[in-house]
C-alpha positions as CSV (number, residue, x, y, z in Angstrom):
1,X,1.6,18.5,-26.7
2,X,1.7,20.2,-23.4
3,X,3.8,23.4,-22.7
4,X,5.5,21.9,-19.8
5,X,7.3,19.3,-21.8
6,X,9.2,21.4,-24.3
7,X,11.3,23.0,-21.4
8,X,12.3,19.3,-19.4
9,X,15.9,20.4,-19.9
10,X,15.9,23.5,-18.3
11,X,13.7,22.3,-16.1
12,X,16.1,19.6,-14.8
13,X,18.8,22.5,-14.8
14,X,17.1,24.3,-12.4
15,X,16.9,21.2,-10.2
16,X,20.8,20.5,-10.5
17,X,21.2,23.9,-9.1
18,X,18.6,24.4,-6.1
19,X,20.8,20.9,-5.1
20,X,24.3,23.0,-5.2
21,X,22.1,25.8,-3.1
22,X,20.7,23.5,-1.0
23,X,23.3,21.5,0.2
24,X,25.4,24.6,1.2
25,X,22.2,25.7,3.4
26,X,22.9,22.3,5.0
27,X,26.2,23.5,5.2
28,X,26.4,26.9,6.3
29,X,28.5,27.5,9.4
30,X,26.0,28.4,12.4
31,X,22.9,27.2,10.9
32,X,20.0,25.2,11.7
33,X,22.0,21.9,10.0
34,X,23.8,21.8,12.3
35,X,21.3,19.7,14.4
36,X,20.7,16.7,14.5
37,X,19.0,15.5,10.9
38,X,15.0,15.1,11.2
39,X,14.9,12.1,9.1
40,X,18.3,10.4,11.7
41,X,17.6,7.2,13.8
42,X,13.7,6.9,12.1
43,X,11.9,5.3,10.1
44,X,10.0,6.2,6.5
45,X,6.9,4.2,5.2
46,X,6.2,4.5,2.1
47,X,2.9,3.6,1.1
48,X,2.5,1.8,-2.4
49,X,-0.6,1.9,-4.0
50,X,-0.4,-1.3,-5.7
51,X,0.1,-5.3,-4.9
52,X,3.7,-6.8,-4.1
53,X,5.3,-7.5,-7.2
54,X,5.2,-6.1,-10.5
55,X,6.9,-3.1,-12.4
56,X,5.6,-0.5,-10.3
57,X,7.3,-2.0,-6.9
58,X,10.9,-2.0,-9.0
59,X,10.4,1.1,-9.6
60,X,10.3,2.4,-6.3
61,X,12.6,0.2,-5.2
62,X,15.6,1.6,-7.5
63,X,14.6,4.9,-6.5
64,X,15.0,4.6,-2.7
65,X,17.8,3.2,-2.1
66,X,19.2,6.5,-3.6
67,X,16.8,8.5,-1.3
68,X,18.1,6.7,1.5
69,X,21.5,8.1,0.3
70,X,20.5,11.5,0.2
71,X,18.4,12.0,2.9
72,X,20.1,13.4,5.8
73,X,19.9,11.1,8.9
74,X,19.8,7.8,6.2
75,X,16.6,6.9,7.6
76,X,15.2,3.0,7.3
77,X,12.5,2.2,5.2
78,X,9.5,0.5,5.4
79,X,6.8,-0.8,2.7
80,X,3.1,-1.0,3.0
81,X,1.2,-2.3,0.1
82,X,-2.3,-0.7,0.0
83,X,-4.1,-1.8,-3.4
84,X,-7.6,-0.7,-4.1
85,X,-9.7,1.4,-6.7
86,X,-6.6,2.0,-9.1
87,X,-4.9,3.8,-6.1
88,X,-7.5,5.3,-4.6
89,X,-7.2,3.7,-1.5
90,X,-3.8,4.2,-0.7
91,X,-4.4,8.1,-1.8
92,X,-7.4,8.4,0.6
93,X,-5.4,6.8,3.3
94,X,-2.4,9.7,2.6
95,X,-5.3,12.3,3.1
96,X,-6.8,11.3,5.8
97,X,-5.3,7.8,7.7
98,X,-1.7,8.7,7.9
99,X,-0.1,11.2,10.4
100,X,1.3,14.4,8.9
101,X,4.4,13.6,10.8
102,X,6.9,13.3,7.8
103,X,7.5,9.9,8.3
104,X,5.0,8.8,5.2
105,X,5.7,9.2,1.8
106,X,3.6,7.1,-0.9
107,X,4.4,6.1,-4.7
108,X,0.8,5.8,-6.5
109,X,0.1,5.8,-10.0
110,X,-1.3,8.9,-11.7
111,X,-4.3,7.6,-12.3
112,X,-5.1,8.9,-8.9
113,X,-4.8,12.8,-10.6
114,X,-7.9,12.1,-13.0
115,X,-9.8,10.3,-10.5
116,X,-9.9,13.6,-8.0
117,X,-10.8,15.8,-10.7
118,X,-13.3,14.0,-12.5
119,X,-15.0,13.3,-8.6
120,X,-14.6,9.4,-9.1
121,X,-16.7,7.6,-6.3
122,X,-14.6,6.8,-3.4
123,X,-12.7,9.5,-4.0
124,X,-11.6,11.2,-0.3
125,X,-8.8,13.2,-1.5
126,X,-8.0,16.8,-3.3
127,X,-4.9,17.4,-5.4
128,X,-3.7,19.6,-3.3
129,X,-3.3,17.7,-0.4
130,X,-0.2,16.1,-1.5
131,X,2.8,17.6,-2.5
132,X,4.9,15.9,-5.3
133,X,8.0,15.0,-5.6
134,X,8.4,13.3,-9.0
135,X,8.6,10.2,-10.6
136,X,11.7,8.2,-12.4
137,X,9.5,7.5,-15.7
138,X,7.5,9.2,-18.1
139,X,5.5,6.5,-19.0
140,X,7.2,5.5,-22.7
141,X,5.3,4.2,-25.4
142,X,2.1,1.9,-25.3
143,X,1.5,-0.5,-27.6
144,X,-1.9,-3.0,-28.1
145,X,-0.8,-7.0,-28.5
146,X,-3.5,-8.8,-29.1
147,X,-2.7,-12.9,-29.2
148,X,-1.4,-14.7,-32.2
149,X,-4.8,-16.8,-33.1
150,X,-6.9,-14.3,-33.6
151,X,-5.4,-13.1,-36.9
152,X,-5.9,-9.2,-36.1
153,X,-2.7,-7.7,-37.6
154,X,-3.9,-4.6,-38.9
155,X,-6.5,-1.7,-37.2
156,X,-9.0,-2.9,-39.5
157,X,-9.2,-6.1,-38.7
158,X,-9.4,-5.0,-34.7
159,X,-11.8,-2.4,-35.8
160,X,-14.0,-5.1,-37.5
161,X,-13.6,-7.9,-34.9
162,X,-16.5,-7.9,-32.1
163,X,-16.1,-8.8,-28.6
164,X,-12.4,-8.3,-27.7
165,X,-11.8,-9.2,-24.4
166,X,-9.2,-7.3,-22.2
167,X,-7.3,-8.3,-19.0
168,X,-6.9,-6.0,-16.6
169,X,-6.6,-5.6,-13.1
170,X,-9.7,-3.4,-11.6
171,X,-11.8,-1.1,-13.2
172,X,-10.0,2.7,-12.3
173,X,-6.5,1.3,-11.7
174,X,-4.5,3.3,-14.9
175,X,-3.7,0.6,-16.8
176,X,-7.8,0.0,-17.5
177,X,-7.9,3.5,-18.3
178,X,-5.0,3.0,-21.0
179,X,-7.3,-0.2,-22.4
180,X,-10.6,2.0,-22.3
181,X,-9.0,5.0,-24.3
182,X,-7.5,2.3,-26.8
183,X,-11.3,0.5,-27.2
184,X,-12.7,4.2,-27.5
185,X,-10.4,5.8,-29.8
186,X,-10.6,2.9,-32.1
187,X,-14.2,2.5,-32.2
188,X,-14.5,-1.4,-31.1
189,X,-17.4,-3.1,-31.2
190,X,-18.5,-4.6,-27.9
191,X,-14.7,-4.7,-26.1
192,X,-15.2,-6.9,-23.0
193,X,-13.0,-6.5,-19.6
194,X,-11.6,-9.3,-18.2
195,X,-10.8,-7.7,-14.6
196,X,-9.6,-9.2,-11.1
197,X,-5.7,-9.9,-12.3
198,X,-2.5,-9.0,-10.7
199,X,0.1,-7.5,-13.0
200,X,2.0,-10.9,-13.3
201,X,-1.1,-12.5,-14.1
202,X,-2.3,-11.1,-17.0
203,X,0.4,-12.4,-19.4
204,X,-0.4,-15.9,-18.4
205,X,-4.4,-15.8,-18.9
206,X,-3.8,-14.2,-22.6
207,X,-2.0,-17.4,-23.1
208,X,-4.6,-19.7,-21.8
209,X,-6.5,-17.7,-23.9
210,X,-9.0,-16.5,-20.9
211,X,-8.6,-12.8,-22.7
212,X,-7.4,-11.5,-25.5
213,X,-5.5,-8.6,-25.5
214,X,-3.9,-6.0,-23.0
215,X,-2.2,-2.6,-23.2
216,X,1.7,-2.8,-22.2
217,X,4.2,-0.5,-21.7
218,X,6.5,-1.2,-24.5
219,X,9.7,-2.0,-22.1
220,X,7.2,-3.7,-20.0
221,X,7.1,-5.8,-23.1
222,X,10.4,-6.0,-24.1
223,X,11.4,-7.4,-20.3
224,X,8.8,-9.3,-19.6
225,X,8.0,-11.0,-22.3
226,X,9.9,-10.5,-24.9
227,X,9.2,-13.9,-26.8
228,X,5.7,-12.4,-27.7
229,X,7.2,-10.2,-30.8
230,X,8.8,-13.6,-32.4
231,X,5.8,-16.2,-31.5
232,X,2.8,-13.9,-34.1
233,X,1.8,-11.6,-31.3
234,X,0.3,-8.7,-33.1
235,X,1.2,-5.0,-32.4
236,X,-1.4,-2.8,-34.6
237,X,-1.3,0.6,-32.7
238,X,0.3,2.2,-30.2
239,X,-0.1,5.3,-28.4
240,X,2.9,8.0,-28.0
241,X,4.2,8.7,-24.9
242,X,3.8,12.3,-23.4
243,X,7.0,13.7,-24.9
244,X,6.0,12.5,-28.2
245,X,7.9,9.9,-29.5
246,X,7.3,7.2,-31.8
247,X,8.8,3.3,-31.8
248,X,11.4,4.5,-34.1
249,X,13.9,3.5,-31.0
250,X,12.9,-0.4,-31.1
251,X,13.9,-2.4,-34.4
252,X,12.3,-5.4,-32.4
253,X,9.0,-4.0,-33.9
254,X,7.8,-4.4,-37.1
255,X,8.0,-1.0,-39.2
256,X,4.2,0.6,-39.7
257,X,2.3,0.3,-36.6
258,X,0.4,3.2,-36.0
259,X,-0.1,5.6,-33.6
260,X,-3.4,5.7,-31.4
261,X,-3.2,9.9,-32.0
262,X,-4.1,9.3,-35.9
263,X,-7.6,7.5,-34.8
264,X,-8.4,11.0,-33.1
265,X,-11.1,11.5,-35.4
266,X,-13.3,14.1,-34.3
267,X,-12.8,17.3,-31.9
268,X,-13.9,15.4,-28.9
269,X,-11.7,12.8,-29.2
270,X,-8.5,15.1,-29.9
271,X,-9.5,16.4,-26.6
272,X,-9.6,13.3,-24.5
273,X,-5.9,12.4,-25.9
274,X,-5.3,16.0,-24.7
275,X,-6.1,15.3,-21.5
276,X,-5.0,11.9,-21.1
277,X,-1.2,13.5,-21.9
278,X,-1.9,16.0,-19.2
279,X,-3.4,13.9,-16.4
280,X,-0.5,11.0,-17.2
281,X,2.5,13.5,-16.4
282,X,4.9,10.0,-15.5
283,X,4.0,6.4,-14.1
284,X,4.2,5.7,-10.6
285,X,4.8,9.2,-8.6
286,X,6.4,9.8,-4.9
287,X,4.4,12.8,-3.0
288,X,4.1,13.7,0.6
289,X,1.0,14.9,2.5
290,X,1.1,18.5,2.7
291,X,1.1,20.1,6.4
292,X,3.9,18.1,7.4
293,X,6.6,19.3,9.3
294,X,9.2,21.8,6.8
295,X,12.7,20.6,7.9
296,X,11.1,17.4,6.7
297,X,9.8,18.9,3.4
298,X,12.5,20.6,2.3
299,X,14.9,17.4,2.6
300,X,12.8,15.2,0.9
301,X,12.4,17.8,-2.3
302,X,16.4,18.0,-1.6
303,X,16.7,14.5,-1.4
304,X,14.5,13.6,-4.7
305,X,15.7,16.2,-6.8
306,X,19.5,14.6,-6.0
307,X,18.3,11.5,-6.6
308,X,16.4,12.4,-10.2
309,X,19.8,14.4,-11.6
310,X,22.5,11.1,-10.1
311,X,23.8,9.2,-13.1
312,X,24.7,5.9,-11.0
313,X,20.7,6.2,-10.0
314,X,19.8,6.2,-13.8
315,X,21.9,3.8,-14.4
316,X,20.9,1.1,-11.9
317,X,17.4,2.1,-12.7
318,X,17.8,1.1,-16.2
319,X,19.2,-2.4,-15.3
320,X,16.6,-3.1,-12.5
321,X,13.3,-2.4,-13.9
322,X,13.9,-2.7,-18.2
323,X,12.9,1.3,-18.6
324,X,15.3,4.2,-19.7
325,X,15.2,6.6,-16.3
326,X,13.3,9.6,-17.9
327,X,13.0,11.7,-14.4
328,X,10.0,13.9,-13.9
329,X,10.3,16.2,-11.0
330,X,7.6,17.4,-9.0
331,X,7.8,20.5,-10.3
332,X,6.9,18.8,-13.7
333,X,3.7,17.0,-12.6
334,X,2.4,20.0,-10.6
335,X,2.6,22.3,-13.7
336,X,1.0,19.1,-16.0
337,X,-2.0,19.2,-13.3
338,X,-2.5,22.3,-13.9
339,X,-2.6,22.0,-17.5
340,X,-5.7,19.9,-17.7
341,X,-8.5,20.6,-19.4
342,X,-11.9,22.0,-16.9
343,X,-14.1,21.4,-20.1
344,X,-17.3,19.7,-18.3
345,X,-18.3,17.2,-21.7
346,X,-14.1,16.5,-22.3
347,X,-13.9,15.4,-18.7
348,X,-17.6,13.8,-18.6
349,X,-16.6,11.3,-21.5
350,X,-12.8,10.6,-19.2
351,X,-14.9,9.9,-16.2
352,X,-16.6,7.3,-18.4
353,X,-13.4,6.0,-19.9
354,X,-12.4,5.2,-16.2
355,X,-15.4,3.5,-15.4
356,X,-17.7,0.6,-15.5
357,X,-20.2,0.5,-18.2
358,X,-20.3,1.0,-22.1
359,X,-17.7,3.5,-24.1
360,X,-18.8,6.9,-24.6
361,X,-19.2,8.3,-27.9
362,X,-17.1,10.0,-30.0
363,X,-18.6,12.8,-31.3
C-alpha cells in the first residue's frame, strides 16, 4: 500500500488550514485582493477527456458548481468534450493546443499518468506539464460481472473458460486497463476485447449478449444497474481500491468474492498491482497547465481545496453521481506519481497491459 495514503487525514487537515490562510491573504487590508478578481467577468473551459454522458461528466459536474462558488470573480463555465486514446487527446491538447492563459482547466482520467511514463504512442505530454488539483473520488472498489448464462460463479470456472469477451470503450482509455490487469492477473485463456462502446453502451451489448463481461466500479454498479446482482449476474473477484478496502460495506453482494490482490502470484505480478495503486491515485482528476498566470494559480488551488473540505459539496456529490465523495487533493496525486515504480520489466509488462495485443506473462 502506498505511503501517501496512510496520512489522507492529516493531509486534508493541512488543506482546511492553507484555506483559513488563504482567504485572509484575500483579505488583508491593502493587498493585492483588493483588485479586481482574475477569474471576474470570464469565462473557464474545462476540457473533458471523455464523451458526453456517463459517470465521469457527473462527476465534474458536482464538483463545479462548487468551484464556481469559490472562485473569486464566479466565473462561467464552459465544457468541451475531447475523447480520444483513453485521454490522451484531450491531455496532448492541454500541453500544447490550449493557451496558458488560466482560462483552461481539464478533468481527465488517470490513465493519462501511466500512459506518459510508460512513453505510450501518441503521447505529447510530460507529467509535469500540468499541475493538479485533485479529484472528488478515489476510485472505490472494482468488481468483475460476467452475464448470468455463462455459469462462471467462481474464479475457477473463469480461469477455466476460454475466450471471454470484454466490452470496453478503446484500447488505453482506463477502464481497458482495469479489464487487461483482471484478464492478466487471473491468467485467462484467450480474453477477447470487444472495443468501440460508450460508457452507456456497454451494459446493453452484455445483455444482447455481444460481450461478456466488463469491469465496473462497484457504485457504478449499484446506480446503474443495480438489477444485475438479483437477475444471476456473477461477481467472482474484485480488486481493492487504493486505500484498501474490501466489499465488506455492501450486503447487496454475496459474502466470499475475492480479491484480485490474492491472484498476485509471483513477484512480477505483486509489482504490477503495486503500480497500478500508484498510477490510479483517484478517478477523473482536475489539473491546470503549468506556466499559467499565478493570481490564477493560486485561486484555483484555493478554490479546489474549499471545494474538496465543503460538506454540502460531499453531500450533493453523493446524491448526484452514486459514489461516497472520497476527496483527493492534488497534493495527494502528485506525491502518488511520484511513488511509482521506474523498474524497466514492471513498467514493460504495464505498457503491455495498456495496449493492443496478447497479455504479458506473469513470471
Amino acid at each position: 500500500m502506498k505511503v501517501f495514503w496512510h496520512n489522507r487525514r492529516a493531509v486534508l487537515a493541512r488543506v482546511g488550514l492553507a484555506v483559513l490562510l488563504m482567504g485572509a491573504l484575500y483579505t488583508a487590508p491593502g493587498s493585492a485582493a483588493e483588485e479586481a478578481p482574475f477569474y471576474q467577468g470570464k469565462t473557464i473551459t474545462i476540457i473533458e477527456g471523455r464523451s458526453p454522458g456517463g459517470t465521469g461528466s457527473l462527476r465534474t459536474q458536482a464538483v463545479v458548481k462548487y468551484l464556481q462558488k469559490y472562485l473569486p470573480g464566479n466565473p462561467a463555465v464552459a465544457y468541451q468534450f475531447m475523447a480520444g486514446g483513453g485521454g490522451i487527446a484531450a491531455a496532448n491538447h492541454m500541453a500544447q493546443g490550449a493557451k496558458p492563459d488560466g482560462l483552461t482547466i481539464a478533468n481527465i482520467g488517470v490513465s493519462i499518468y501511466s500512459s506518459a511514463i510508460l512513453g505510450v504512442s501518441g503521447v505529447r505530454y510530460r507529467l509535469d506539464d500540468f499541475v493538479s488539483l485533485g479529484c472528488a473520488y478515489s476510485g472505490g472498489q472494482r468488481v468483475l460481472l460476467i452475464r448470468a448464462d455463462l455459469g462462471l460463479d467462481t474464479v475457477e470456472k473463469v480461469k477455466a473458460y476460454k475466450g471471454l469477451r470484454f466490452g470496453n470503450r478503446s484500447v488505453g482509455h482506463a477502464t481497458y486497463v482495469y479489464d487487461r490487469l483482471f484478464a492478466y492477473m487471473l491468467d485467462l485463456r484467450e480474453p477477447k476485447w470487444i472495443l468501440g462502446y460508450d460508457s452507456l453502451e456497454i451494459g446493453p451489448a452484455i445483455l444482447r449478449g455481444e460481450a461478456d463481461t466488463q469491469v465496473q466500479s462497484v457504485h457504478t454498479l449499484l446506480r446503474r444497474n443495480s438489477e444485475w446482482l438479483k437477475s444471476g449476474f456473477t461477481f467472482p473477484v474484485f480488486v481493492k481500491d487504493v486505500t484498501g478496502k474490501g466489499l465488506e460495506a455492501y450486503p447487496q453482494f454475496p459474502r466470499g468474492i475475492a480479491s484480485l490482490d490474492r491472484y498476485a502470484d509471483t513477484e512480477l505480478k505483486r509489482a504490477v498491482m503495486q503500480f497500478y495503486y500508484g498510477s490510479n491515485p483517484g478517478t477523473s482528476v482536475f489539473f491546470a497547465a503549468k506556466g499559467i498566470p499565478q493570481t490564477a494559480l493560486r485561486g484555483l488551488k484555493d478554490a479546489f481545496n474549499k471545494v474538496w473540505v465543503d460538506k454540502q459539496f460531499i453531500e450533493e456529490y453523493e446524491r448526484l453521481t452514486g459514489e461516497p465523495a472520497d476527496p483527493v487533493t492534488g497534493e495527494e496525486v502528485d506525491l502518488a506519481i511520484q511513488q511509482i515504480s521506474k523498474d524497466p520489466r514492471v513498467m514493460n509488462t504495464y505498457k503491455q497491459l495498456m495496449a493492443a495485443g496478447p497479455l504479458p506473462p506473469g513470471k
